[in-house]
Every structure is written in structure tokens, then in C-alpha cells.
MOPAC internal coordinates of N, CA, C and O (Angstrom, degrees):
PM7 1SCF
backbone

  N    0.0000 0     0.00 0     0.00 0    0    0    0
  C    1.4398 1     0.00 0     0.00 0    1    0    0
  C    1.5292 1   109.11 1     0.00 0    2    1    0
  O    1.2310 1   116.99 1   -32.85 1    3    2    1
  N    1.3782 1   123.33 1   147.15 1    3    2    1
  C    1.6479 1   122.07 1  -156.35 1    5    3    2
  C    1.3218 1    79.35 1  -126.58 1    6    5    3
  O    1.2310 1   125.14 1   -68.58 1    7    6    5
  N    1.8431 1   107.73 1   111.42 1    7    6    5
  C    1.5086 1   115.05 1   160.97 1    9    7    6
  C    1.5142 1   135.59 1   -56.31 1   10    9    7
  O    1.2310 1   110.39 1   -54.69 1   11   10    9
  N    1.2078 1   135.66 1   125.31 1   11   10    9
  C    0.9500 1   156.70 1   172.72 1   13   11   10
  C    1.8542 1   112.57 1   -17.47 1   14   13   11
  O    1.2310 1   116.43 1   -61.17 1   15   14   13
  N    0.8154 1   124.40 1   118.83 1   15   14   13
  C    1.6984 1   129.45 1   175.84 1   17   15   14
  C    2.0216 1   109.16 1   -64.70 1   18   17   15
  O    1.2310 1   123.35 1   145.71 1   19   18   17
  N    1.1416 1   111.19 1   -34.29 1   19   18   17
  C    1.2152 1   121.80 1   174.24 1   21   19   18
  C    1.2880 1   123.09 1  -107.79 1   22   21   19
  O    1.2310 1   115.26 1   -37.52 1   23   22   21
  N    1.1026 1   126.60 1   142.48 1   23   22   21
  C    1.9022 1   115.99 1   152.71 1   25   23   22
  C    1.4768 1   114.35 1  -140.05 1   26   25   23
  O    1.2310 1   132.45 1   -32.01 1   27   26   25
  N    1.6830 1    93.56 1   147.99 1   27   26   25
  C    1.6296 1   108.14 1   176.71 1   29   27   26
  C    1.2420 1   121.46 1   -17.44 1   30   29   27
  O    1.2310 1   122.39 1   -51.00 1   31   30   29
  N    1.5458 1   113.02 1   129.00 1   31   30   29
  C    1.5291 1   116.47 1  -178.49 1   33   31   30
  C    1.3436 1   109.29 1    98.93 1   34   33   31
  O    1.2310 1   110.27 1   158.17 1   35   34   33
  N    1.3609 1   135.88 1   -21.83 1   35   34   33
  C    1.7565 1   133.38 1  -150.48 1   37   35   34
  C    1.9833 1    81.81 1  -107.97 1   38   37   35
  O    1.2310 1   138.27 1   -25.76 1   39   38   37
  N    1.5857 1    82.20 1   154.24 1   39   38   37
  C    1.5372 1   111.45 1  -174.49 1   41   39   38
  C    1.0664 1    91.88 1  -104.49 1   42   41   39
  O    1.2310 1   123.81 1   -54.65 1   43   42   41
  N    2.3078 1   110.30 1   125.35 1   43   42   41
  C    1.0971 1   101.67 1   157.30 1   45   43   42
  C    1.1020 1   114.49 1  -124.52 1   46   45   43
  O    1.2310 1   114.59 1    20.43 1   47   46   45
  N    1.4697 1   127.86 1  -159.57 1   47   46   45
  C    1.9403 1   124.14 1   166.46 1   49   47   46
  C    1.6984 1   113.22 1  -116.12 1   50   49   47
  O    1.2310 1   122.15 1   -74.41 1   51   50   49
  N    0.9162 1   113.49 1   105.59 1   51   50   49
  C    1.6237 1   126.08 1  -178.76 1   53   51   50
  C    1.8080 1    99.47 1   -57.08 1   54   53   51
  O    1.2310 1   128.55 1   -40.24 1   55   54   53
  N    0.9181 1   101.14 1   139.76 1   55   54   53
  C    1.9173 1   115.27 1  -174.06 1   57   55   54
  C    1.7711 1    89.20 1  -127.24 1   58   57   55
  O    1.2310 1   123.34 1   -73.37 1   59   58   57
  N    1.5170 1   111.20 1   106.63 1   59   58   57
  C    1.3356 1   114.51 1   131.07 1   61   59   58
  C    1.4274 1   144.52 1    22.69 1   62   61   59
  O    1.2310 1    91.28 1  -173.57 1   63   62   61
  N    0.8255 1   165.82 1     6.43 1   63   62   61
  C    2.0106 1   127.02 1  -160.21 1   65   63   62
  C    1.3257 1    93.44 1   -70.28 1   66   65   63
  O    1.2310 1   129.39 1     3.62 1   67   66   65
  N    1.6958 1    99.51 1  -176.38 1   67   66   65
  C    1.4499 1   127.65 1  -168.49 1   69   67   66
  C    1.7164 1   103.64 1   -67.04 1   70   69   67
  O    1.2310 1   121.07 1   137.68 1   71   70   69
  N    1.2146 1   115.56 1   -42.32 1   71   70   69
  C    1.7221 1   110.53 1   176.15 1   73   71   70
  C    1.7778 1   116.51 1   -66.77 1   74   73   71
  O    1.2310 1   119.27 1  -162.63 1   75   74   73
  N    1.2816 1   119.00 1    17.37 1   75   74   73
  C    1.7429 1    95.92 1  -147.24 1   77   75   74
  C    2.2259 1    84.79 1  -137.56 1   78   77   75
  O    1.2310 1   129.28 1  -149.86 1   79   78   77
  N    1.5506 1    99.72 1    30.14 1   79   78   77
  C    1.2751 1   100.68 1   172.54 1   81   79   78
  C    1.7181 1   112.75 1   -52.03 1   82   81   79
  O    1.2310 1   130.02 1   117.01 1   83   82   81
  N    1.1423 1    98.29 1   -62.99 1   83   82   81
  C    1.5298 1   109.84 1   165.72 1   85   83   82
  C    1.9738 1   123.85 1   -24.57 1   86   85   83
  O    1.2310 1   123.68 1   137.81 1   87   86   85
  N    1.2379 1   110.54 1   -42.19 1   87   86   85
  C    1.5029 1   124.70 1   162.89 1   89   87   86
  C    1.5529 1   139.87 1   -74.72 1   90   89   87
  O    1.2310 1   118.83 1  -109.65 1   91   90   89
  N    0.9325 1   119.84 1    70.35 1   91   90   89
  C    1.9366 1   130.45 1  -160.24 1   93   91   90
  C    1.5411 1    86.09 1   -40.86 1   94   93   91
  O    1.2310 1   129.54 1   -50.59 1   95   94   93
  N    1.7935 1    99.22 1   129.41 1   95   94   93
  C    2.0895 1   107.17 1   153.43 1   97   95   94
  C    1.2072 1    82.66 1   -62.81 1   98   97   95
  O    1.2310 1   144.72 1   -16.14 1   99   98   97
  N    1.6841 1    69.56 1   163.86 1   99   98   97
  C    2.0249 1    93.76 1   150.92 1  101   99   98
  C    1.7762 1    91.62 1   140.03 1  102  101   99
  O    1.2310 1   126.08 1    16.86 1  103  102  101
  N    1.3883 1   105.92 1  -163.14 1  103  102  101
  C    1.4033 1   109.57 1  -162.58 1  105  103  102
  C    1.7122 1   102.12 1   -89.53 1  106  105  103
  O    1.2310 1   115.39 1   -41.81 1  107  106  105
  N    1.3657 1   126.36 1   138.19 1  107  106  105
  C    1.5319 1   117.93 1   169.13 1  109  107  106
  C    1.7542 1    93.34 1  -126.33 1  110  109  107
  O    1.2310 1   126.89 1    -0.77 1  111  110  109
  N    1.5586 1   104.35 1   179.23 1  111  110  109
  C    1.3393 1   137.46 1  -177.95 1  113  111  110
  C    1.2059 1   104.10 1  -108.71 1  114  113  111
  O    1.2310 1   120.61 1   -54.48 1  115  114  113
  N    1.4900 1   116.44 1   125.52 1  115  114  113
  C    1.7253 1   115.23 1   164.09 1  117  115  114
  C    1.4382 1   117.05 1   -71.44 1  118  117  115
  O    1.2310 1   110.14 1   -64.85 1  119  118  117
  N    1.5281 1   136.12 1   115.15 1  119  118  117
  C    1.3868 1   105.55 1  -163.18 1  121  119  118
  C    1.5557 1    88.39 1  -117.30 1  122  121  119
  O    1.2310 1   121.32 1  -171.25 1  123  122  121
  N    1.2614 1   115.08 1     8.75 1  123  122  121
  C    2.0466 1   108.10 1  -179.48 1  125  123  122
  C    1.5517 1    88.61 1   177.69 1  126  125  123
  O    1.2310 1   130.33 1   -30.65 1  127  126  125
  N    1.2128 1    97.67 1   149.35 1  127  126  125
  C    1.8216 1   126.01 1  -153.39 1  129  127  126
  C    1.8143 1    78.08 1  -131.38 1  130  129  127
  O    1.2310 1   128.57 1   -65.38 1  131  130  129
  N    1.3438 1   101.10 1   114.62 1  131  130  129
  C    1.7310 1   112.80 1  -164.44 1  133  131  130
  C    1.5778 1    85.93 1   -84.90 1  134  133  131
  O    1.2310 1   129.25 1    10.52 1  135  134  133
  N    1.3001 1    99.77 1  -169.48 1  135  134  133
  C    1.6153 1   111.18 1   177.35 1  137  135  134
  C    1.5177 1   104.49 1  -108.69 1  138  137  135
  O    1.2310 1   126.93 1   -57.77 1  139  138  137
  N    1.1159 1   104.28 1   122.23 1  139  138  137
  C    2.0806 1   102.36 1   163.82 1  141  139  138
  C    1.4084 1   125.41 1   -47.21 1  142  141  139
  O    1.2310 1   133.51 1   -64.29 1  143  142  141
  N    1.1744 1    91.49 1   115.71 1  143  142  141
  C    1.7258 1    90.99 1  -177.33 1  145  143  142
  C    1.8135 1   104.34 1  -131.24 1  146  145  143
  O    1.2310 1   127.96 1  -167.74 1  147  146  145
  N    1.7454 1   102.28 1    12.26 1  147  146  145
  C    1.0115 1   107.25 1   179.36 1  149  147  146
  C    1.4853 1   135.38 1  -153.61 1  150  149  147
  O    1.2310 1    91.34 1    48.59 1  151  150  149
  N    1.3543 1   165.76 1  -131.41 1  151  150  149
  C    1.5201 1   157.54 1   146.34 1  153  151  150
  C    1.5846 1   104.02 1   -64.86 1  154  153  151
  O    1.2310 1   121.71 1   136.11 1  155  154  153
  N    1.1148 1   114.32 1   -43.89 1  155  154  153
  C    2.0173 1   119.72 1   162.90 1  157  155  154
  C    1.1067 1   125.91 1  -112.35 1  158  157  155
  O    1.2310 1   128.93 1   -46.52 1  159  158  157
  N    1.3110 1   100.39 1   133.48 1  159  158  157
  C    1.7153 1    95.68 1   161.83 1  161  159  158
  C    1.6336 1   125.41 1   -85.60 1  162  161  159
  O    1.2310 1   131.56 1   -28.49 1  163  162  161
  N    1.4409 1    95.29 1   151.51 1  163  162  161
  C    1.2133 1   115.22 1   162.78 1  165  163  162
  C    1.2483 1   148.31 1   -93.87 1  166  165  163
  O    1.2310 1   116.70 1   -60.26 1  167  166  165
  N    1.4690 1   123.89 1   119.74 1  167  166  165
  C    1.4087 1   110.38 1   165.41 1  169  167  166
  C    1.7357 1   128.39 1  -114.72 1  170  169  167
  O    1.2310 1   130.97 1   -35.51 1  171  170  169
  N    1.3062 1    96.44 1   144.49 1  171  170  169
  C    1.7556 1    94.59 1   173.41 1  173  171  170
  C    1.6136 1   108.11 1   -72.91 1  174  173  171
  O    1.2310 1   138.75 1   -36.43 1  175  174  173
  N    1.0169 1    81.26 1   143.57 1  175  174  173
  C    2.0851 1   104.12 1  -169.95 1  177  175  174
  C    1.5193 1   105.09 1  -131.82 1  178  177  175
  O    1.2310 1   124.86 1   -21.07 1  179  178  177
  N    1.4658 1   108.27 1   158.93 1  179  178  177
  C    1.4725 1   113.58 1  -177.34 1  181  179  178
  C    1.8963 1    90.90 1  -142.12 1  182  181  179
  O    1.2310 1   129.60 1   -24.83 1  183  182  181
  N    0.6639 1    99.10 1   155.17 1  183  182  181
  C    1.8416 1   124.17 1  -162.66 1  185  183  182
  C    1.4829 1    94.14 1  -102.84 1  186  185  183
  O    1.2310 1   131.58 1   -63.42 1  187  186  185
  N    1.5953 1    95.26 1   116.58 1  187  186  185
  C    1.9013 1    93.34 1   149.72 1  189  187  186
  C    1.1076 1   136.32 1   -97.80 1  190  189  187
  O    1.2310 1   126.42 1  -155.48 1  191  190  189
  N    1.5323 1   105.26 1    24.52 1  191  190  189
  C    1.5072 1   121.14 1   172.59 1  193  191  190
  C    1.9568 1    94.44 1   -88.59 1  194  193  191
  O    1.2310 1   131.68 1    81.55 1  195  194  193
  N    1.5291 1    95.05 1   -98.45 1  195  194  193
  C    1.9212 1    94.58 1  -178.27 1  197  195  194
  C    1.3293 1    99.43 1   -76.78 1  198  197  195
  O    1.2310 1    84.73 1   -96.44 1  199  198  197
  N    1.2896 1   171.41 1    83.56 1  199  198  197
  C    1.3734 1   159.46 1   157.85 1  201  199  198
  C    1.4074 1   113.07 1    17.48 1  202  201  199
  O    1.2310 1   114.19 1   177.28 1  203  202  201
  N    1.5665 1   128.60 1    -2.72 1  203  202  201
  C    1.7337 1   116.72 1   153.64 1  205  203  202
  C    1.1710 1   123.52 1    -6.65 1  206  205  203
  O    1.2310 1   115.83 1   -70.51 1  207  206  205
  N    1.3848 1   125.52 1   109.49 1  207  206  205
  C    1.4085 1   112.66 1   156.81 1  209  207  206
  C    1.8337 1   116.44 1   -73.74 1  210  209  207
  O    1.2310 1   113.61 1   -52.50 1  211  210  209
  N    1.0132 1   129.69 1   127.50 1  211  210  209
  C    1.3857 1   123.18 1   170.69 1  213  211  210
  C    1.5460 1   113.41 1  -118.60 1  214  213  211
  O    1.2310 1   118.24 1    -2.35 1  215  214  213
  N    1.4174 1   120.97 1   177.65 1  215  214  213
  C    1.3889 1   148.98 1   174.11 1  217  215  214
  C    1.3674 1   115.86 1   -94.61 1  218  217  215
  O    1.2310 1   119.12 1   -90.55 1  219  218  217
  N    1.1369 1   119.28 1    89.45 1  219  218  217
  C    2.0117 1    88.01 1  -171.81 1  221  219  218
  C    1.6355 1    92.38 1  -134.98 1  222  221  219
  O    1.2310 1   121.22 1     7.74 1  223  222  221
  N    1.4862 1   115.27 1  -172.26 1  223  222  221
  C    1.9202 1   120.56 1  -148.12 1  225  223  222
  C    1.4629 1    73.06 1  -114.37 1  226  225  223
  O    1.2310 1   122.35 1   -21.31 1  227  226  225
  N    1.5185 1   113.11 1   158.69 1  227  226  225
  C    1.2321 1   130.78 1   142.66 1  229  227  226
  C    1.3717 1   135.11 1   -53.55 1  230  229  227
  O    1.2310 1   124.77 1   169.35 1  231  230  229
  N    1.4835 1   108.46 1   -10.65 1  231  230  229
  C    1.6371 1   108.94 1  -179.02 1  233  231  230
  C    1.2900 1    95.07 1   -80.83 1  234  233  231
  O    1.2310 1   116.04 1   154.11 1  235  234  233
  N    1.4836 1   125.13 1   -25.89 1  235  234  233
  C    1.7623 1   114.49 1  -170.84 1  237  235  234
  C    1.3730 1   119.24 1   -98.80 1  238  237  235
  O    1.2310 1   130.45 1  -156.26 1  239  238  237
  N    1.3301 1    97.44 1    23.74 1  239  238  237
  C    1.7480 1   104.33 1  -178.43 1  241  239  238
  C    1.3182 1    95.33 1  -113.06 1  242  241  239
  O    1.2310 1   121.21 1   -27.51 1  243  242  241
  N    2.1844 1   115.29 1   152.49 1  243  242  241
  C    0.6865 1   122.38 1   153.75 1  245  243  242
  C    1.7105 1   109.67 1  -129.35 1  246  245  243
  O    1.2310 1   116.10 1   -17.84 1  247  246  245
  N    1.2718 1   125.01 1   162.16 1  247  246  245
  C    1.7894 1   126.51 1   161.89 1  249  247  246
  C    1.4533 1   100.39 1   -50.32 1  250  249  247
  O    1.2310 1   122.46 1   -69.58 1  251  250  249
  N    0.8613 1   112.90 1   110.42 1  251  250  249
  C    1.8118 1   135.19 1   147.95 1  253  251  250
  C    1.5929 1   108.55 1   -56.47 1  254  253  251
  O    1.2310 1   111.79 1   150.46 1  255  254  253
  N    1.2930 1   133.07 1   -29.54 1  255  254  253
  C    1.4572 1   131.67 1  -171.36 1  257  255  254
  C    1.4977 1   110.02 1   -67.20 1  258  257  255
  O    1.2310 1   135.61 1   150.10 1  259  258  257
  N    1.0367 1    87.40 1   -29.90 1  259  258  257
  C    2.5171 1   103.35 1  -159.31 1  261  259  258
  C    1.5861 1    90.36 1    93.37 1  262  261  259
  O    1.2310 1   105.76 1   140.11 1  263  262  261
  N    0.8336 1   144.01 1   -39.89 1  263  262  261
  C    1.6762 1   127.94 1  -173.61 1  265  263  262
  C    1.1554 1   106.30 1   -71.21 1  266  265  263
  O    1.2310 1   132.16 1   -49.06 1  267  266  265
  N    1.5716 1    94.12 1   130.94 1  267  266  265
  C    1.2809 1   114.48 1   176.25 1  269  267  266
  C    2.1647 1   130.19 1   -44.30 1  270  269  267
  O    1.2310 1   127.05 1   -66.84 1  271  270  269
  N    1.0640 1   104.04 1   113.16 1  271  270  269
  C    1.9632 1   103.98 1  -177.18 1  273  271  270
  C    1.2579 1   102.56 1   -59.86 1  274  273  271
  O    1.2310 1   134.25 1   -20.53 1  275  274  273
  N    1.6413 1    90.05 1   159.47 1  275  274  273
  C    1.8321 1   104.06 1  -166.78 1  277  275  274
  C    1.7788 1    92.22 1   -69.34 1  278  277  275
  O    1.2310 1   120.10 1   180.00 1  279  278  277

């Protein structure tokens, strides 16, 4: 099993692409580390901009802390 890059509770920074106008950057909360069911994982996140909970991939997350991710 290939551990998770994030875990519950950690601040990250959501990155953009061109389809994801609809999704405000900015800083979110990991609040559940989904199960792989695919080439990325996912975690559900909640926004400290509007409190949204969303779905988003691990390629568009970064550490919000400055310390370096596992």
C-alpha cells in the first residue's frame, strides 16, 4: 500500500489548471485521505476561504506549512 503524501488536519495550497475556474486557490484542510481507486489519490478538503468541502487529486496539492511533504 503507497502511503498517502498528506494527512488529516495538514494545511495545504490547491494549484489551479485551466478546467478548475469554478474552484477558489488558496489554503484548504485535509479532512479525509480517500481511498485510491486510481493513478492519484484523493483527498476531501474544506476551504478557509468559503468552508466548501471539496474532492480534489494530489497532483494539485501543495504543503501550506513550507516544510518539506513526506
Amino acid at each position: 500500500m503507497i502511503p498517502s503524501k498528506f494527512s488529516v488536519g495538514q494545511l495545504v495550497q490547491f494549484i489551479p489548471h485551466l478546467g478548475d475556474a469554478h474552484i477558489p486557490p488558496g489554503t484548504y484542510t485535509i479532512t479525509r485521505v480517500m481511498p485510491r481507486d486510481s493513478q492519484d489519490r484523493t483527498y476531501r478538503v474544506r476551504s478557509s476561504r468559503d468552508g466548501q468541502e471539496r474532492v480534489l487529486p494530489e497532483q494539485q496539492l501543495r504543503d501550506a506549512s513550507g516544510k518539506p511533504s513526506k
